[in-house]
N, C-alpha and C positions, 0 to 999 in steps of 0.2 A: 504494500500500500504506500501512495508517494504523499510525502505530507509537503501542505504548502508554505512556504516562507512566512516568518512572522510580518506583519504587516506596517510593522515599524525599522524593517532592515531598512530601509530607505531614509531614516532618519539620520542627520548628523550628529546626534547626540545618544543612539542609541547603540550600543546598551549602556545604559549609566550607572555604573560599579558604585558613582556615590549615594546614588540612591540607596535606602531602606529596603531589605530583601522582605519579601512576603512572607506575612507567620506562618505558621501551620495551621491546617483546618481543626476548628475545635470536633471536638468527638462531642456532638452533644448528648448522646444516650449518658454518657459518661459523667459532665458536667452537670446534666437534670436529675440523675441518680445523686450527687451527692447534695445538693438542693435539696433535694426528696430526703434524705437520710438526716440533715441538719432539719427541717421541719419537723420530722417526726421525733426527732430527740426535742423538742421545743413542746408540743402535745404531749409527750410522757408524765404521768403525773408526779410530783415529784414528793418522798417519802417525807412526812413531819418528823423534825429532829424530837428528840426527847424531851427537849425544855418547853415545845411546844404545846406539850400533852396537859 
């Protein structure tokens, strides 16, 4: 399969090494799971100390 040229090879200023390189894709299953994991520690009910009683 022939892949075709970026379409900024024609630019003078391209590739620009000073530019900021592109992050990574977030994993969102990842990121919403631990969202998900910090709320539900938030909802937990939480045990009365003894001086409470």
């Amino acid at each position: 399969m022939m892949t075709l040229p970026c379409p900024c090879n024609d630019l003078y200023s391209w590739p620009n090494y000073d530019a900021p390189v592109p992050r990574a894709a977030v994993n969102d299953e990842h990121h919403l799971s631990d969202i998900q994991r910090r709320l539900d520690r938030l909802q937990q009910p939480t045990h009365p100390s003894p001086r409470d009683s």
